[in-house]
C-alpha positions in Angstrom: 3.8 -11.7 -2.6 6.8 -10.1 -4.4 6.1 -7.0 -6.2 8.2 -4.8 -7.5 8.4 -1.1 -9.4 10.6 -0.4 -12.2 10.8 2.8 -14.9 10.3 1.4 -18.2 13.9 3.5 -19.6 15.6 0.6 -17.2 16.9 -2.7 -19.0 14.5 -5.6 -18.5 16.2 -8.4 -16.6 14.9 -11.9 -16.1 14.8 -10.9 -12.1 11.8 -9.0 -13.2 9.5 -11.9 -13.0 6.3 -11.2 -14.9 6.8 -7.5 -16.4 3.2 -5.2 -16.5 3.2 -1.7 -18.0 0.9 0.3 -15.6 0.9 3.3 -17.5 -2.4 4.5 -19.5 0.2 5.9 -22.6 2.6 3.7 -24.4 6.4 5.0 -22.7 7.9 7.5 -25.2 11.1 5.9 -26.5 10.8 2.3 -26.1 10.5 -0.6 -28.7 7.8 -3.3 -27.3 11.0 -5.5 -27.6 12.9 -3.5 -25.5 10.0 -3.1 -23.2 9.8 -7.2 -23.0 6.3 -6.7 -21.6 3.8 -9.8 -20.2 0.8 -7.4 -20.0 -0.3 -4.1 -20.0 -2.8 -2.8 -17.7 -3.8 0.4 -18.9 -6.9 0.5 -17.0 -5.1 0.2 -13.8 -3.6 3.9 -14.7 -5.0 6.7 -13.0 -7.4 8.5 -15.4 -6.4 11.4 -18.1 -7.9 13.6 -15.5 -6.3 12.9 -12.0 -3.2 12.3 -14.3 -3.0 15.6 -15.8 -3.8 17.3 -11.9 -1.1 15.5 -10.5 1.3 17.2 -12.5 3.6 14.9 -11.0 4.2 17.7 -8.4 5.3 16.0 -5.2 3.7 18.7 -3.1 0.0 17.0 -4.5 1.5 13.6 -4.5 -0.8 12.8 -0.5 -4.3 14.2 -2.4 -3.1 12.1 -5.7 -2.5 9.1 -3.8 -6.0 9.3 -1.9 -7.9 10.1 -5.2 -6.1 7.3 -7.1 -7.2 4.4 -4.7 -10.5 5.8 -5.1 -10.0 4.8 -8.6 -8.8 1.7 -8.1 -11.6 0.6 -5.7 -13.5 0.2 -8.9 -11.1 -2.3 -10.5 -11.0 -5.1 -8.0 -11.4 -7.9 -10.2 -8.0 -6.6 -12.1 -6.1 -6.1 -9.0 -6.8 -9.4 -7.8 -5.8 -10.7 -11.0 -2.6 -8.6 -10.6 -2.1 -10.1 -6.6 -2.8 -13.7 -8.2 -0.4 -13.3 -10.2 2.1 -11.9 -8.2 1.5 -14.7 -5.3 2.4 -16.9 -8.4 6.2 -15.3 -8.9 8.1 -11.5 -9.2 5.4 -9.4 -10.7 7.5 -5.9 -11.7 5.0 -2.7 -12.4 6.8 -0.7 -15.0 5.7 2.8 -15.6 7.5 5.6 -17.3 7.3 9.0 -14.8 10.7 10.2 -13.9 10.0 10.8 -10.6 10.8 7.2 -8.6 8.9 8.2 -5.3 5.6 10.3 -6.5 4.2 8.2 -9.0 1.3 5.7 -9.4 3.5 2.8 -9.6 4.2 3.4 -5.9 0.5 3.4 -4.8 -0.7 0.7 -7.0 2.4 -1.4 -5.4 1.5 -0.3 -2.3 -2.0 -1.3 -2.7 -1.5 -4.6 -3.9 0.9 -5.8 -1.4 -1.3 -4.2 1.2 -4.6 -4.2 -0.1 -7.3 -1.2 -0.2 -6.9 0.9 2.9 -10.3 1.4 4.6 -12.3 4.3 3.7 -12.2 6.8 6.4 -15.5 7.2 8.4 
């Protein structure tokens, strides 16, 4: 399974494979051509909430991470879509945050190369 992260203000390249935006808001700046998008998954994004906690402060990046695949354990039947389709060829997440190593776009990867980690007892 190849998947990939990329910030959406980098050019699209057909190494990209299939191109998802992850992001729950539209990246400020760029066309939809630019973007050259195969899907949007906006309901992969972590919600408006956890979004707006994070902060995208690296210091609350471990808590983010844990409450995000909390999130995501209720949207199975999109994230096997998303693993089907990366078994399939390149899938490349695209999200917009600045910051390359404390954003959702590294956990979702993360979680769909690795699956769900186990809940702690």
């Amino acid at each position: 399974m190849d998947v990939r992260i990329k910030r959406a203000q980098e050019p699209a390249a057909r190494s990209d494979g299939q191109r998802v935006l992850i992001d729950r808001l539209w990246p400020r700046g760029i066309s939809r051509e630019r973007a050259r998008l195969d899907g949007w998954e906006r309901d992969l994004a972590p919600s408006t909430e956890l979004r707006k906690w994070f902060g995208h402060d690296p210091a609350r990046f471990a808590e983010f991470r844990r409450r995000y695949v909390e999130e995501l354990r209720g949207q199975r039947s999109r994230l096997t879509e998303l693993r089907r389709r990366a078994g399939e060829s390149r899938l490349t997440l695209v999200y917009a945050a600045r910051d390359t190593e404390h954003n959702d776009a590294v956990v979702l990867a993360e979680v769909l190369r690795r699956g769900l980690p186990r809940r702690p007892r």
